[in-house]
DRENPA-731256 format. One record per residue (C-alpha): x negated, y, z; chain. Coordinates in nm, 4 decimals, decimal comma, padded with zeros to 6 digits. Each point is the difference from the previous one (the first is absolute). Layout:
! DRENPA-731256
<pt><xx>X</xx><yy>Y</yy><zz>Z</zz><chain>A</chain></pt>
...
END
This chain:
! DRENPA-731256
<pt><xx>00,0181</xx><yy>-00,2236</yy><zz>02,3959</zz><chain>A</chain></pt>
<pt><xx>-00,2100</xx><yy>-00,0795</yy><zz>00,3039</zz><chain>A</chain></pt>
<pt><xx>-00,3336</xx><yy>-00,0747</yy><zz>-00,2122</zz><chain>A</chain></pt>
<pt><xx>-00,2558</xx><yy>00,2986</yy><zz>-00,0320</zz><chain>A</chain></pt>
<pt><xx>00,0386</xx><yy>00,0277</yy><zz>-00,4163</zz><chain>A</chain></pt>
<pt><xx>-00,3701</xx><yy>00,0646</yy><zz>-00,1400</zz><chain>A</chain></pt>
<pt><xx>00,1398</xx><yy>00,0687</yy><zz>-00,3799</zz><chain>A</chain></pt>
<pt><xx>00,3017</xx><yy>00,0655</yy><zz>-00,1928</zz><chain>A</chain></pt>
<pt><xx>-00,0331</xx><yy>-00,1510</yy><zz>-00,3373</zz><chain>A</chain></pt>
<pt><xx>00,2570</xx><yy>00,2159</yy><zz>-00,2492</zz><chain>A</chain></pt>
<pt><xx>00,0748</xx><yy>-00,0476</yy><zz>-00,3360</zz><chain>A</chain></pt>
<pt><xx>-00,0091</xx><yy>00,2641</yy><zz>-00,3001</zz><chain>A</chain></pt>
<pt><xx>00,2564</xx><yy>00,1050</yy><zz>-00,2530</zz><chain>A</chain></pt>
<pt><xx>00,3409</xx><yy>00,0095</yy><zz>00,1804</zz><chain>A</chain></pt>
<pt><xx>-00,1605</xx><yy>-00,0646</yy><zz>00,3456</zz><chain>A</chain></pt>
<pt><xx>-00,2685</xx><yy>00,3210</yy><zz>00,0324</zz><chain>A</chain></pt>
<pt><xx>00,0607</xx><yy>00,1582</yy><zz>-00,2948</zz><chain>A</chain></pt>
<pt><xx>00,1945</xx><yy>00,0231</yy><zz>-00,3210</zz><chain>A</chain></pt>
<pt><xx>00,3813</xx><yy>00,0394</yy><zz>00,1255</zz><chain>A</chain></pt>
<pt><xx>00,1636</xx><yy>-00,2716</yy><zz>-00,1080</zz><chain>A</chain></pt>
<pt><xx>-00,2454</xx><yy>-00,1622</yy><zz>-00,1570</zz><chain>A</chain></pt>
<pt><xx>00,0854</xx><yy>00,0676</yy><zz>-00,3764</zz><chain>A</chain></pt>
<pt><xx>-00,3028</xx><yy>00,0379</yy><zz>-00,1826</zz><chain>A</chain></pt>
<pt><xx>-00,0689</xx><yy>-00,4087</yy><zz>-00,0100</zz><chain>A</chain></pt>
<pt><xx>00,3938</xx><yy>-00,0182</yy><zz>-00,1053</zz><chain>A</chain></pt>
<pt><xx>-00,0927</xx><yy>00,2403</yy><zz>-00,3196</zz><chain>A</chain></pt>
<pt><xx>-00,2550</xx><yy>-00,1773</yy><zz>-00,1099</zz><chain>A</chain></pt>
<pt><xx>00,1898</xx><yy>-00,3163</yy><zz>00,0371</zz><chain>A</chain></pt>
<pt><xx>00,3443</xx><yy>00,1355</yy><zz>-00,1930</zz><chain>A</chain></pt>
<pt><xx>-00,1963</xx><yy>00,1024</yy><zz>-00,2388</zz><chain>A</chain></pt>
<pt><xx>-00,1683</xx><yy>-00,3177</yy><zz>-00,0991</zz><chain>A</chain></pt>
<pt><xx>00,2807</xx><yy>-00,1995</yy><zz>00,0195</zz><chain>A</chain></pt>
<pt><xx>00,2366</xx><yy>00,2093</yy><zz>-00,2169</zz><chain>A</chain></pt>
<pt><xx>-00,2808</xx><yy>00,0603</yy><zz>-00,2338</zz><chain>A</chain></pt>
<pt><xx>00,0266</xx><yy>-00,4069</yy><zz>-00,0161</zz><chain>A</chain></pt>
<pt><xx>00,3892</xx><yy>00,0111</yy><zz>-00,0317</zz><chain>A</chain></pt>
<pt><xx>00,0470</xx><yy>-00,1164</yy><zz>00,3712</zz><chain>A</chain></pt>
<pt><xx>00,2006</xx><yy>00,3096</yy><zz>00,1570</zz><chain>A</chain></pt>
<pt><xx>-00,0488</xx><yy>-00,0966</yy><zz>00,3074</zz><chain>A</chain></pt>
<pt><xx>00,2047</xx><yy>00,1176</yy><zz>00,2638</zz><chain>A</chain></pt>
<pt><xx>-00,1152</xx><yy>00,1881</yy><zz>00,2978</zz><chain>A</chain></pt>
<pt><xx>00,1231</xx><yy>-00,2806</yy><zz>00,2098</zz><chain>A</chain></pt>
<pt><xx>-00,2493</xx><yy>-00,2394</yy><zz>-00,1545</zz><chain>A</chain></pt>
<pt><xx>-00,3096</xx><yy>00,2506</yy><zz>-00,0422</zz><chain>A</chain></pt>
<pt><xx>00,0659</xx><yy>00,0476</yy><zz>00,3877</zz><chain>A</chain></pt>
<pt><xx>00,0110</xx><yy>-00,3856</yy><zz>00,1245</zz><chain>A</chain></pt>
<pt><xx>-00,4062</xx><yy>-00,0388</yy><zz>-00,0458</zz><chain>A</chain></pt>
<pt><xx>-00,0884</xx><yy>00,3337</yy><zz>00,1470</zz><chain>A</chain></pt>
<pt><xx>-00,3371</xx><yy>-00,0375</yy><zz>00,1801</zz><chain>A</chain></pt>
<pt><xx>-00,1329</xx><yy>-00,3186</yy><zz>-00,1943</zz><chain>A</chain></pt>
<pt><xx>-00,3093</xx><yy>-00,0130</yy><zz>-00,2144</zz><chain>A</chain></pt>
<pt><xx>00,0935</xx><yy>00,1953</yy><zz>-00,3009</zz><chain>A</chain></pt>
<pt><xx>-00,0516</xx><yy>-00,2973</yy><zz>-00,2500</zz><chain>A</chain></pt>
<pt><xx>00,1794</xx><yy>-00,2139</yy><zz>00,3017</zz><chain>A</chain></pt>
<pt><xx>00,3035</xx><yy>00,3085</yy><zz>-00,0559</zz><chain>A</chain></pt>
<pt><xx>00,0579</xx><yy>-00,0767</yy><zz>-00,3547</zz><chain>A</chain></pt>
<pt><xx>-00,0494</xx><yy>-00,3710</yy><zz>00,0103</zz><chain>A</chain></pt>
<pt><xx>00,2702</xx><yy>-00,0679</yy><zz>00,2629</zz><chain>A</chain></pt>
<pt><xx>00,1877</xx><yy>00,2767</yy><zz>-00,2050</zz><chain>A</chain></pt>
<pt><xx>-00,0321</xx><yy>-00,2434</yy><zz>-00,3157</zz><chain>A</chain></pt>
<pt><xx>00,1662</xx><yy>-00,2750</yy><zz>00,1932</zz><chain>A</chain></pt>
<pt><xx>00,2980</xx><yy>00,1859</yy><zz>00,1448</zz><chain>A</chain></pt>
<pt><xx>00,2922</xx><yy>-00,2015</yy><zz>-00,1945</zz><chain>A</chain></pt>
<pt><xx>00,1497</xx><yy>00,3249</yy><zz>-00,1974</zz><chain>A</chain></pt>
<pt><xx>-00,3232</xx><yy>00,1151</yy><zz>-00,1105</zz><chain>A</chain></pt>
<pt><xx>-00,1181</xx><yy>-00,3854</yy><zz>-00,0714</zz><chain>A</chain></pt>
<pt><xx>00,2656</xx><yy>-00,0726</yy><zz>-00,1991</zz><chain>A</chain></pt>
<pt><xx>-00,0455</xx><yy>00,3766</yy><zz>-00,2006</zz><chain>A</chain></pt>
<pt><xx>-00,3089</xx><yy>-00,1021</yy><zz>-00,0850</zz><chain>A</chain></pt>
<pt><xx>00,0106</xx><yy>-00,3428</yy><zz>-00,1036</zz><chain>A</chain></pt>
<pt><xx>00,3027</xx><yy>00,1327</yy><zz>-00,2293</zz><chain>A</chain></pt>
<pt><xx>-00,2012</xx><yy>00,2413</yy><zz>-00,1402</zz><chain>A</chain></pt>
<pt><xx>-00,3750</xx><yy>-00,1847</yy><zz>-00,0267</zz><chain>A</chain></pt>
<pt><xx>00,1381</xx><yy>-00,3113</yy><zz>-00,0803</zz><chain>A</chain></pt>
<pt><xx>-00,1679</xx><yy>-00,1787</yy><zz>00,2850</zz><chain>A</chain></pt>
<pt><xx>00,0009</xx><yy>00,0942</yy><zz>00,4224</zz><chain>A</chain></pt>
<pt><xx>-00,2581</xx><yy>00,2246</yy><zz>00,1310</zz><chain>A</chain></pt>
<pt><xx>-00,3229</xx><yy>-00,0997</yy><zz>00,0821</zz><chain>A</chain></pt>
<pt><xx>-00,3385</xx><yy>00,1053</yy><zz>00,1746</zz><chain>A</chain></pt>
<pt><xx>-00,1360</xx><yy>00,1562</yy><zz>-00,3289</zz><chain>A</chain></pt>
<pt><xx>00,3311</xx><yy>00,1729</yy><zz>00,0024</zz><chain>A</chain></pt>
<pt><xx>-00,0875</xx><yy>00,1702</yy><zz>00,2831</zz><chain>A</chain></pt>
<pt><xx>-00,3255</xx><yy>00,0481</yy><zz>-00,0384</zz><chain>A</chain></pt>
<pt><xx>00,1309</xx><yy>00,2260</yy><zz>-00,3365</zz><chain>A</chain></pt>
<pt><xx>00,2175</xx><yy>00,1861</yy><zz>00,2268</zz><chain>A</chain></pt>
<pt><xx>-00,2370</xx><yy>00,0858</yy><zz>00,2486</zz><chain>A</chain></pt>
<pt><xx>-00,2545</xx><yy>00,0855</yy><zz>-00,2666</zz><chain>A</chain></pt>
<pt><xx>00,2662</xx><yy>00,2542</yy><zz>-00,0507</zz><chain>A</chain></pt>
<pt><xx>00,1268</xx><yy>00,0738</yy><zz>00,3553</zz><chain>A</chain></pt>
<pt><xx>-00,3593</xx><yy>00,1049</yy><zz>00,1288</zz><chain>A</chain></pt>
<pt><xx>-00,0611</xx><yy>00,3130</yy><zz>-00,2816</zz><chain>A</chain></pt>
<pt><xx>00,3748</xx><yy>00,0729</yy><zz>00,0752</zz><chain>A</chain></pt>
<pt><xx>-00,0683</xx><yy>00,0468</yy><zz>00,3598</zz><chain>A</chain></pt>
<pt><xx>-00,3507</xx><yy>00,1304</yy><zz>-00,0033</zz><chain>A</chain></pt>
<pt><xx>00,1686</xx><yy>00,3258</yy><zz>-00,2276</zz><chain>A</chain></pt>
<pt><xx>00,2273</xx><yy>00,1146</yy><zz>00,2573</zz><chain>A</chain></pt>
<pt><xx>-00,1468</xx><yy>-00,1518</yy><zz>00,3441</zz><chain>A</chain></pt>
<pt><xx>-00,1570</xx><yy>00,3334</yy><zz>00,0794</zz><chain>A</chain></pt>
<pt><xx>00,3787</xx><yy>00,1395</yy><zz>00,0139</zz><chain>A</chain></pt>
<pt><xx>00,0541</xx><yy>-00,2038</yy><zz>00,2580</zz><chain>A</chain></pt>
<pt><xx>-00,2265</xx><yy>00,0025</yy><zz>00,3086</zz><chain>A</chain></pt>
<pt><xx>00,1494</xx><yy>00,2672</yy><zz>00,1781</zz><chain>A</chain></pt>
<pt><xx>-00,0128</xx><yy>-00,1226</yy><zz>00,3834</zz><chain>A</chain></pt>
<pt><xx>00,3637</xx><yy>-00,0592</yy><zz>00,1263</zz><chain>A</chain></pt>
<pt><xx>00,1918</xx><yy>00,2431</yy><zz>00,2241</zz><chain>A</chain></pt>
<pt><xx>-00,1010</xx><yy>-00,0836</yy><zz>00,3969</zz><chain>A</chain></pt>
<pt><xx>-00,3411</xx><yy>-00,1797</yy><zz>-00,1551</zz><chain>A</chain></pt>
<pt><xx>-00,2700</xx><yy>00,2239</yy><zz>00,0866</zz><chain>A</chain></pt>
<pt><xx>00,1118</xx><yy>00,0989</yy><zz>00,3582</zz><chain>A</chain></pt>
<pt><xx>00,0927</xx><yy>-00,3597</yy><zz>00,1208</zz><chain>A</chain></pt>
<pt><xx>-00,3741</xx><yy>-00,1019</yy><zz>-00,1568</zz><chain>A</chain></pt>
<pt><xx>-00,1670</xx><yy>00,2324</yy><zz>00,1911</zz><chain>A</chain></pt>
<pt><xx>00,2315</xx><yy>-00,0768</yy><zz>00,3102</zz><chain>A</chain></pt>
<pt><xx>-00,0820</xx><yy>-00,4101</yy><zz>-00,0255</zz><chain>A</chain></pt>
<pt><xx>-00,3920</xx><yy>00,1141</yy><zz>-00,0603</zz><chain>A</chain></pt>
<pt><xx>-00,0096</xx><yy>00,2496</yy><zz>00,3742</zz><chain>A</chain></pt>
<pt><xx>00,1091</xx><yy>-00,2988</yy><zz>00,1055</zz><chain>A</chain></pt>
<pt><xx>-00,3244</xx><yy>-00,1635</yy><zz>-00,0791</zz><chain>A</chain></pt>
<pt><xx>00,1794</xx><yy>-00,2515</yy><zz>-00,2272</zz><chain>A</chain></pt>
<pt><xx>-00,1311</xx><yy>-00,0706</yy><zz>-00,3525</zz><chain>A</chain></pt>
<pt><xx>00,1405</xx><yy>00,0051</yy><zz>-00,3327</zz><chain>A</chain></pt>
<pt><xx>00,0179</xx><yy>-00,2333</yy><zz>-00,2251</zz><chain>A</chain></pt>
<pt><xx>00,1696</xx><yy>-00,0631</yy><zz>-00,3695</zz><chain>A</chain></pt>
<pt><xx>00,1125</xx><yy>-00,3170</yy><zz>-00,2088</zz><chain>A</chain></pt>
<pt><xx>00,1767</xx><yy>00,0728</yy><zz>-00,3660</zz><chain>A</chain></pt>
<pt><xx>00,1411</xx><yy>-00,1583</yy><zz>-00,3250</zz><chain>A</chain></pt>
<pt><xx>-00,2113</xx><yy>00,2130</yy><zz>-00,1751</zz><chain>A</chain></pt>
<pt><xx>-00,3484</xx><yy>-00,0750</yy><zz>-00,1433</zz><chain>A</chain></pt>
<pt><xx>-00,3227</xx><yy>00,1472</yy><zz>00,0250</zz><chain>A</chain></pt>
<pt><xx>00,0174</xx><yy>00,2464</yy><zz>-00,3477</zz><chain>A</chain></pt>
<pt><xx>00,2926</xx><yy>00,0727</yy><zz>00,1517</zz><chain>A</chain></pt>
<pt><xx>-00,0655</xx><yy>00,0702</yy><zz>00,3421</zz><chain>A</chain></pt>
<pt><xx>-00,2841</xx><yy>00,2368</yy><zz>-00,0967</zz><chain>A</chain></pt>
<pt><xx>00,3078</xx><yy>00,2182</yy><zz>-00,2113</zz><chain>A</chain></pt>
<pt><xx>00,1508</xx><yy>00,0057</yy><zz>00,3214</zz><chain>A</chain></pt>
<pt><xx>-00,2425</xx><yy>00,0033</yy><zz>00,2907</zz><chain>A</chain></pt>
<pt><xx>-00,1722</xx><yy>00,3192</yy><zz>-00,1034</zz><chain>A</chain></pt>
<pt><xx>00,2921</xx><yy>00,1924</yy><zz>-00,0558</zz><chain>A</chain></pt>
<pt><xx>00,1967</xx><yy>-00,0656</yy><zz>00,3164</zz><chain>A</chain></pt>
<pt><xx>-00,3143</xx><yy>00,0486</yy><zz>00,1993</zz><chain>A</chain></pt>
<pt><xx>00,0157</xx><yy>00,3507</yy><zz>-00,1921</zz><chain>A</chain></pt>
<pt><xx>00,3698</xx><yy>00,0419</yy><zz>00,1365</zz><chain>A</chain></pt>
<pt><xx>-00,1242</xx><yy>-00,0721</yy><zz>00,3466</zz><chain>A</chain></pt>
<pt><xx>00,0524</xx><yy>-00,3599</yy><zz>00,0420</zz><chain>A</chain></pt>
<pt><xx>-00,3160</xx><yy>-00,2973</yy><zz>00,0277</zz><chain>A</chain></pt>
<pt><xx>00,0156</xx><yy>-00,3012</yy><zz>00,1936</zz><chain>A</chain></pt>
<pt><xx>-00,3287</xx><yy>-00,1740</yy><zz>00,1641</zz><chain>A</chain></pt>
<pt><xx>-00,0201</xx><yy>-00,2485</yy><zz>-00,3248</zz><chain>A</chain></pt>
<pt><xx>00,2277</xx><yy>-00,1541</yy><zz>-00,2076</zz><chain>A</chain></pt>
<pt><xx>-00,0297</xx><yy>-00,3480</yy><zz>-00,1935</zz><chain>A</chain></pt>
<pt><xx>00,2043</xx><yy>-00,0859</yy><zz>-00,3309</zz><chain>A</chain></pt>
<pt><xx>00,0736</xx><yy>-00,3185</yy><zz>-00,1398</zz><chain>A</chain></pt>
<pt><xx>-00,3416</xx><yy>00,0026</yy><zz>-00,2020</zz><chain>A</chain></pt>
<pt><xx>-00,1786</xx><yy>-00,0366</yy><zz>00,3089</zz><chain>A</chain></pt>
<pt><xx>00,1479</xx><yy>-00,3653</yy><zz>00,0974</zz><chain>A</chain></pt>
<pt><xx>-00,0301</xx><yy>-00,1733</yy><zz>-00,3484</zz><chain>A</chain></pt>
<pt><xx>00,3542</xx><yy>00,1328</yy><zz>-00,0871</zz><chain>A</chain></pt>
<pt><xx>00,2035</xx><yy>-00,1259</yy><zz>00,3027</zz><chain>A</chain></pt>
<pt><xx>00,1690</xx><yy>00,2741</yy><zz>00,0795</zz><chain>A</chain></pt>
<pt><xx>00,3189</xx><yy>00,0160</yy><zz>00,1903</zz><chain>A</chain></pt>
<pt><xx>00,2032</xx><yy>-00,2126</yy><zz>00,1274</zz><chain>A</chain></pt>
<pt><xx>-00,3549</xx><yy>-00,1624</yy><zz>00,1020</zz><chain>A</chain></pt>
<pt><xx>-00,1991</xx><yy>00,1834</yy><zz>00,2751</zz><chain>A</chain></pt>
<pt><xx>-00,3078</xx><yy>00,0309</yy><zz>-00,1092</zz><chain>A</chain></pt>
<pt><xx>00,0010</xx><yy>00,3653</yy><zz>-00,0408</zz><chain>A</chain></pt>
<pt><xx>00,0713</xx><yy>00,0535</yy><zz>00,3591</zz><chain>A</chain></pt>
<pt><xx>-00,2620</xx><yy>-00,2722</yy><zz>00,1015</zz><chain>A</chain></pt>
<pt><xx>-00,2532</xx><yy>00,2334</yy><zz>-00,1682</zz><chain>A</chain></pt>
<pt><xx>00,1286</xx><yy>00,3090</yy><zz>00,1982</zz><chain>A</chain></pt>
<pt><xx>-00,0148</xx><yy>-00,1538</yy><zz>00,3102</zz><chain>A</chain></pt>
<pt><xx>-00,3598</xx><yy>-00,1130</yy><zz>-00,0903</zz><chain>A</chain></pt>
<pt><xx>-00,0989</xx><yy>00,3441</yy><zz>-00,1325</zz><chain>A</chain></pt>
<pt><xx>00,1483</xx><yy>00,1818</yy><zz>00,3225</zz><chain>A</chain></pt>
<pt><xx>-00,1115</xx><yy>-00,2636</yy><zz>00,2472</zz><chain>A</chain></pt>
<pt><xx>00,3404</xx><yy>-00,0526</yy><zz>00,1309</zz><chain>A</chain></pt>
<pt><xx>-00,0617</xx><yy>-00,2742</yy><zz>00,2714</zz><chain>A</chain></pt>
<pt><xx>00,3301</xx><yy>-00,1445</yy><zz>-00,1000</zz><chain>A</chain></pt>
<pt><xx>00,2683</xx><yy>-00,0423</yy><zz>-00,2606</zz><chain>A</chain></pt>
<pt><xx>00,2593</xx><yy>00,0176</yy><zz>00,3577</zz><chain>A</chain></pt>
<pt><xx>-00,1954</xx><yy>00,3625</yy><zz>00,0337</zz><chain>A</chain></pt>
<pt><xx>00,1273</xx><yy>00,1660</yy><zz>-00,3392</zz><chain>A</chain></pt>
<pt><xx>00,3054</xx><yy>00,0759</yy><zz>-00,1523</zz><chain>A</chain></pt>
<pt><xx>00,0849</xx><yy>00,0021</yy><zz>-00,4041</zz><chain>A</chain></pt>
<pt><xx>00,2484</xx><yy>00,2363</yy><zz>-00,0999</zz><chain>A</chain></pt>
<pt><xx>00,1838</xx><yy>00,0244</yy><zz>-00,3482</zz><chain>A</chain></pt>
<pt><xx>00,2504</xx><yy>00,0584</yy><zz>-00,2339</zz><chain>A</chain></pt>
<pt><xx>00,0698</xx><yy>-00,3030</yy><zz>-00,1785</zz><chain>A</chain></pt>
<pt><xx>00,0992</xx><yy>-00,3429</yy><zz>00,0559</zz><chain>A</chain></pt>
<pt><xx>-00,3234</xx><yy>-00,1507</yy><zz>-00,1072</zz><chain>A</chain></pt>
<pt><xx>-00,1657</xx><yy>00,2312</yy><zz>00,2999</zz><chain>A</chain></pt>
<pt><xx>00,2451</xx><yy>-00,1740</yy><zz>00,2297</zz><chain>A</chain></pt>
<pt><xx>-00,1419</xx><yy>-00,3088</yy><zz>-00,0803</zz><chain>A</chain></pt>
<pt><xx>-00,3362</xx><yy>00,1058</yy><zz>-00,0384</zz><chain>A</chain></pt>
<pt><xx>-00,0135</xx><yy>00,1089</yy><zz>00,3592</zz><chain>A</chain></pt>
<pt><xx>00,1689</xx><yy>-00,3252</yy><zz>00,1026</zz><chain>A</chain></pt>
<pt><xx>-00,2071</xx><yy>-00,2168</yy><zz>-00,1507</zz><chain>A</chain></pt>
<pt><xx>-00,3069</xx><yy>00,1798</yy><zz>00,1837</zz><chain>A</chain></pt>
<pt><xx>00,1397</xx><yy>-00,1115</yy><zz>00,3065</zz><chain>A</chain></pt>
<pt><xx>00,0856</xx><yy>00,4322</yy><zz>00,0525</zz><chain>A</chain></pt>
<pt><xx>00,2272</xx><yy>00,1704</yy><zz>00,1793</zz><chain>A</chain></pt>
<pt><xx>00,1758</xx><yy>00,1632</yy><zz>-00,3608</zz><chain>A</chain></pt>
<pt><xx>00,2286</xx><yy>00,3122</yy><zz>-00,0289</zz><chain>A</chain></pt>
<pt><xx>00,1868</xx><yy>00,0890</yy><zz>-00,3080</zz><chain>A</chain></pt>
<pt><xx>00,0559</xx><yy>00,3867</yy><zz>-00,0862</zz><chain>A</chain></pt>
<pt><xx>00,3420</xx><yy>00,0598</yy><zz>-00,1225</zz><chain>A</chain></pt>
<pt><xx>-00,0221</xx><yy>00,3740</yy><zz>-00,1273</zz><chain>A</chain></pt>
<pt><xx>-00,1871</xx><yy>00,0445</yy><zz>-00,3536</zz><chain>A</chain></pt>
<pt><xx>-00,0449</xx><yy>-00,3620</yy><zz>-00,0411</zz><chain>A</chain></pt>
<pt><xx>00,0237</xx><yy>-00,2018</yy><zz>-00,2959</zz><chain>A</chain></pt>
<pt><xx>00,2919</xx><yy>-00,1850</yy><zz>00,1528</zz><chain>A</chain></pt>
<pt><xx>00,1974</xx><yy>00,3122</yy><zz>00,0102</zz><chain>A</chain></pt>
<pt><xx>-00,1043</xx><yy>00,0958</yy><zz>-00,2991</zz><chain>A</chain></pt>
<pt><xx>00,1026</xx><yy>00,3788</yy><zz>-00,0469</zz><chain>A</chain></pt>
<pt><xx>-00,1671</xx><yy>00,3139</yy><zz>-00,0017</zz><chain>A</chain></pt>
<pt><xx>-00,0226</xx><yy>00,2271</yy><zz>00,2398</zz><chain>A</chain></pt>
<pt><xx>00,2533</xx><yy>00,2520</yy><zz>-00,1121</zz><chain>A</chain></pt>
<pt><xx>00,2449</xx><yy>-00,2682</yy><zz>-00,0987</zz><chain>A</chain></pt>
<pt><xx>-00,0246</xx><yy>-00,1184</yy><zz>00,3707</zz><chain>A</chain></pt>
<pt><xx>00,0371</xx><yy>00,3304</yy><zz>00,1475</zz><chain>A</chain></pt>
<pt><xx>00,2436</xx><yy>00,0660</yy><zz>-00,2288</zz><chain>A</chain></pt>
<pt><xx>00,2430</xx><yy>-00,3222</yy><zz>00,1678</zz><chain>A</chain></pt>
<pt><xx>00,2791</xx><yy>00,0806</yy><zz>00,2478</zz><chain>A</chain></pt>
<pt><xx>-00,1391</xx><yy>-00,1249</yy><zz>00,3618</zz><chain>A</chain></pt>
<pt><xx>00,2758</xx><yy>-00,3246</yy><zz>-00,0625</zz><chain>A</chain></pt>
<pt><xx>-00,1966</xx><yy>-00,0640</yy><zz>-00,2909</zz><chain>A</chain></pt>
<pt><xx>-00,3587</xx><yy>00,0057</yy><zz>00,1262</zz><chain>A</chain></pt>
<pt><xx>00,0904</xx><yy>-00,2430</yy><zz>00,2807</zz><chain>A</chain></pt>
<pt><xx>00,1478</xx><yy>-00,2090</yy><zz>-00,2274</zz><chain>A</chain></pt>
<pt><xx>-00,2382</xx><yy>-00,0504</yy><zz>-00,2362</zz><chain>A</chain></pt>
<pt><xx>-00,2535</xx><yy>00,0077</yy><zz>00,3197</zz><chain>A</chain></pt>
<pt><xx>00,1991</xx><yy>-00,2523</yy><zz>00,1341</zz><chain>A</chain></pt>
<pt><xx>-00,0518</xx><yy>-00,2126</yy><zz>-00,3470</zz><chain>A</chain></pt>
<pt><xx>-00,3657</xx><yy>00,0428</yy><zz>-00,0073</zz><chain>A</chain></pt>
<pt><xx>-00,0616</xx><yy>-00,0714</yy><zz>00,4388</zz><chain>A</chain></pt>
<pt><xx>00,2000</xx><yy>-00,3642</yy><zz>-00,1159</zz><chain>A</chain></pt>
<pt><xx>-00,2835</xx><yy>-00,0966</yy><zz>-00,2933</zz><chain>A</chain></pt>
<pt><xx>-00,2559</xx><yy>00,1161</yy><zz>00,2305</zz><chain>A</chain></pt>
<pt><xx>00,1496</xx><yy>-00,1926</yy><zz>00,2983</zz><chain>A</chain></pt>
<pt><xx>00,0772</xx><yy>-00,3372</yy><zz>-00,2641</zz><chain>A</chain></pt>
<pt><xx>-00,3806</xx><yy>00,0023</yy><zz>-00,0813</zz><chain>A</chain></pt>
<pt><xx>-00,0835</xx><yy>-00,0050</yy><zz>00,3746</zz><chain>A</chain></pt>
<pt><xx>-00,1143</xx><yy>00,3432</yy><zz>00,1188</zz><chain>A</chain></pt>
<pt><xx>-00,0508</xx><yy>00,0438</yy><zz>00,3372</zz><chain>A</chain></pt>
<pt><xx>00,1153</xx><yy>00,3795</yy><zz>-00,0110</zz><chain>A</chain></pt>
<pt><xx>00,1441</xx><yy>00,2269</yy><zz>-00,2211</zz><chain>A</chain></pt>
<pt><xx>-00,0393</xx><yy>00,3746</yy><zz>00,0631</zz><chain>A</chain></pt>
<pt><xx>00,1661</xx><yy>00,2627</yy><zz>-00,1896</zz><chain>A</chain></pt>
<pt><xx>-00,2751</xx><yy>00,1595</yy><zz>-00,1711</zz><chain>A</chain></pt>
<pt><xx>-00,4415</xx><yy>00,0133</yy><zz>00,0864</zz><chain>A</chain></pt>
<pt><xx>00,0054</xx><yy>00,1564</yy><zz>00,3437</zz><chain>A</chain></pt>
<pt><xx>00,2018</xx><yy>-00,2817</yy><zz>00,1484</zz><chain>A</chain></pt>
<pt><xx>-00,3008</xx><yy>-00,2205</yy><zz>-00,0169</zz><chain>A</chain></pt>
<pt><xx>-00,1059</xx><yy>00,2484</yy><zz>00,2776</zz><chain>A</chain></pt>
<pt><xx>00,2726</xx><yy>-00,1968</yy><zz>00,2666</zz><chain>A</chain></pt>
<pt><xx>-00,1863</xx><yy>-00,3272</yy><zz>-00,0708</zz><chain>A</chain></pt>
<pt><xx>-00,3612</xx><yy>00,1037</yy><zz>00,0905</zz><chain>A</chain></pt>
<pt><xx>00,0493</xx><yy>00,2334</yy><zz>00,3284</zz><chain>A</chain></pt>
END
């Protein structure tokens, strides 16, 4: 890039920290089997990075679940339907978030890397505020804290794919220019999040929720494997519009220097 970048907005679990971004998909699994869904992981996946309430109401209208339900309840699912779930989802989460703020391997180094640089950074996430202050404390414990980070709950609720999240970071860092920062992530809804700022937008293929595995179960793939499923995850990521996709955090590094 040929623009001096003033920020680097990232995104949380699956992006910074939480490897593969599983303690969201927990919480969700567990609601939905709990209301006879079983989803699969294919369908907890497809909403990663949304509003939580957003998560499970697109969830509700994905035809196989749809059609579960209205077998089931008698009658399709609707808003107060998901407002049950998520009255659900959020105590679910909040129990085992703490578990899962450990920063991502690479995340700390490239950080303080991008900040020598005198670049800021900033943070968007799917998560809401009683969640984000789980999570914010305890990664900053691990060794990981970016500049400031807004949630959904700070833009009346339009969270991603909108960008209103990054609009605030930009404000809140005094970036002189949307052109000037770049939003990195590890979901579709980032993608088009960082689009729809009008930002140059890299998607982060190791760890992230579009991979979807564990560390160990990645490590534990034969290198054919990993550049397969790699492979699988750079083509969503490239579908959704991302300018880049790097290989895991410290690629970001290639787009700022």
């Amino acid at each position: 890039m040929s623009k001096k970048i003033e920020a680097v907005i990232f995104d949380w679990a699956g992006t910074t920290v939480d490897y593969g971004c599983f303690a969201p998909v927990q919480a969700f699994m567990e609601v939905f089997t709990e209301a006879g869904m079983e989803p699969s992981m294919e369908e907890v996946r497809e909403p990663m990075g949304m509003l939580k309430w957003d998560h499970i109401r697109t969830m509700l209208e994905m035809p196989r679940i749809k059609e579960c339900w209205t077998k089931k309840y008698g009658k399709a699912p609707q808003d107060s339907d998901a407002d049950a779930l998520y009255a659900r989802f959020e105590p679910a989460l909040l129990k085992i978030l703490d578990q899962f703020a450990a920063p991502k391997p690479y995340v700390i180094e490239t950080v303080n890397k991008i900040r020598e640089m005198g670049i800021k950074i900033g943070s968007t996430t799917g998560y809401t505020d009683v969640m984000m202050n789980v999570v914010v404390p305890k990664a900053e414990e691990l060794g990981y804290a970016p500049d400031c980070w807004f949630s959904p709950d700070a833009v009346n609720g339009m969270g991603r794919p909108y960008p209103y999240m990054i609009f605030k970071n930009l404000e809140a860092l005094q970036v002189s220019s949307a052109a000037k920062a770049i939003k990195a992530g590890d979901t579709v809804s980032d993608i088009l999040e960082g689009k729809n700022a009008g930002m140059f937008t890299i998607g982060i293929l190791e760890g992230s929720s579009v991979m979807g595995l564990h560390q160990d179960e990645f490590e534990a793939l034969t290198e054919a494997e990993k550049e397969e499923r790699l492979a699988a995850a750079k083509r969503k990521f490239k579908d959704a519009g991302a300018d880049a996709v790097v290989r895991d955090i410290r690629g970001v590094l290639d787009y700022i220097r």
